[in-house]
ZADO-38090 format. One record per residue (C-alpha): residue number from 1; residue in three letters; x, y, z. Coordinates in nm, 3 decimals. Example, Ala and Ser with C-alpha at 12.3 -4.5 7.8 and 13.67 -1.06 7.14 Angstrom:
2
PT num residu      px      py      pz
PT   1    ALA   1.230  -0.450   0.780
PT   2    SER   1.367  -0.106   0.714
// end
This chain:
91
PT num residu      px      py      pz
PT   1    UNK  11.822   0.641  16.138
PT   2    UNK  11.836   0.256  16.132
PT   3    UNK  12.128   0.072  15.938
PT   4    UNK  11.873  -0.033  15.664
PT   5    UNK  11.719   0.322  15.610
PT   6    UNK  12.041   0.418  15.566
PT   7    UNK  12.141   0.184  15.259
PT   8    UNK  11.792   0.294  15.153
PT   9    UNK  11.870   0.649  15.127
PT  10    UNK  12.211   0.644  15.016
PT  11    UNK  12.124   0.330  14.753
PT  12    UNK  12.263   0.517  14.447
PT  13    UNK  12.673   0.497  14.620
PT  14    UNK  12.622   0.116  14.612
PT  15    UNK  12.554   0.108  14.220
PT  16    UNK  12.782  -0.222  14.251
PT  17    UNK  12.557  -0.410  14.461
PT  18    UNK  12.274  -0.653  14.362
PT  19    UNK  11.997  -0.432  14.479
PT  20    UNK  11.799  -0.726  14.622
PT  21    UNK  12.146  -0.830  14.857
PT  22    UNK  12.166  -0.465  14.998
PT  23    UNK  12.061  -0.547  15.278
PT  24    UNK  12.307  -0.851  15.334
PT  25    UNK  12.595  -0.582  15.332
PT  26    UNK  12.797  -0.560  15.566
PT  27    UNK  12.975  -0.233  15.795
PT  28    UNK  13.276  -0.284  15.621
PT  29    UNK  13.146  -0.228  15.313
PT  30    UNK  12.937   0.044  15.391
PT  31    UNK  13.188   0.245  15.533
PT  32    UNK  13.404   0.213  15.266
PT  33    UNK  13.143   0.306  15.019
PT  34    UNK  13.011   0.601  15.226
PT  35    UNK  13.319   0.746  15.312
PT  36    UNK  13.465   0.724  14.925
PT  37    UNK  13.160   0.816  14.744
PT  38    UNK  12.946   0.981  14.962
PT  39    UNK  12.872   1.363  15.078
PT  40    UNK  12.933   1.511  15.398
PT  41    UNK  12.525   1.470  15.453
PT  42    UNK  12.600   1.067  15.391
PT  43    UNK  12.899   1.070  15.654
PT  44    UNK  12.737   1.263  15.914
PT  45    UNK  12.423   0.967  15.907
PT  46    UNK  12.674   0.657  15.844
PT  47    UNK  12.835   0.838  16.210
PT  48    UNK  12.446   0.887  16.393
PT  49    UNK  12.374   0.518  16.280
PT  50    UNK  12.727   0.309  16.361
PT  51    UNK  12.868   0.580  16.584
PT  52    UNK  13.214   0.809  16.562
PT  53    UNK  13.416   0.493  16.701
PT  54    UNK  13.284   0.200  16.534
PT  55    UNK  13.369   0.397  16.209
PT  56    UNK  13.658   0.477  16.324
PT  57    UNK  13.787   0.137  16.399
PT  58    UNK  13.647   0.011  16.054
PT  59    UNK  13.848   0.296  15.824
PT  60    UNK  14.199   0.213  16.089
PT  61    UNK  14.093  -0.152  15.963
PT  62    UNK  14.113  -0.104  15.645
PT  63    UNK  14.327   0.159  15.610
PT  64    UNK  14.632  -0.024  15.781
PT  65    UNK  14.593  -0.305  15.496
PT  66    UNK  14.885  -0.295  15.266
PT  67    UNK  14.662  -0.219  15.004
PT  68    UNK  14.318  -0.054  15.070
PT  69    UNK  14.017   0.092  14.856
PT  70    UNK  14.051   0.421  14.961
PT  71    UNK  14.126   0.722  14.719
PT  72    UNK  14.446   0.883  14.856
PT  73    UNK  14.269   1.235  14.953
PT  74    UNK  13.967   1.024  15.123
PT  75    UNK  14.224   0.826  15.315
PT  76    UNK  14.426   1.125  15.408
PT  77    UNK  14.132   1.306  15.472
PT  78    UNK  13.964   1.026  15.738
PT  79    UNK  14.254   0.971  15.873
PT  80    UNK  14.350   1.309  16.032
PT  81    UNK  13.979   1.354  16.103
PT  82    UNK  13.957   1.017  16.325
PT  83    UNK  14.275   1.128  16.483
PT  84    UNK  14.086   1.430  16.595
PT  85    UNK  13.760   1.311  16.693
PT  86    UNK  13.785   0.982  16.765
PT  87    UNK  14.174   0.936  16.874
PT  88    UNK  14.145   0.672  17.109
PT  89    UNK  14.041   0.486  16.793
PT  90    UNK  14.296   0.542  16.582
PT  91    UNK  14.619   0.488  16.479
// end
């Protein structure tokens, strides 16, 4: 699955988003989204189309910000599971 079918099938998490500027989003952004609002089906696609580490080294990004826009479960949640799976990658 390419980055823009992606955004394409998962369009309804990014309710916030000019619809015409989707595509303009960037892997930041969509990992955020994806990983806060999105199912299990949504994570497993966002990992076949950026790959386990890239991910990985987006959420550590973000979530080592003093202030991040995770939900407290979601960041607990990614955060064991990239120490698992991706731990060279993590924090």
């Amino acid at each position: 699955m390419t980055r823009k079918q992606l955004i394409k099938k998962y369009k309804n998490l990014f309710w916030y988003f000019d619809s015409n500027k989707l595509d303009n989003m960037s892997n930041e952004v969509l990992v955020e989204f994806i990983l806060n609002y999105g199912s299990w089906e949504s994570f497993k696609d966002l990992l076949n189309t950026l790959d386990t580490k890239e991910v990985a080294d987006i959420f550590n990004l973000q979530h080592a910000k003093k202030r991040s826009n995770y939900f407290p479960e979601i960041s607990n949640y990614f955060n064991l599971y990239f120490k698992y799976h991706a731990p060279k990658h993590s924090q």
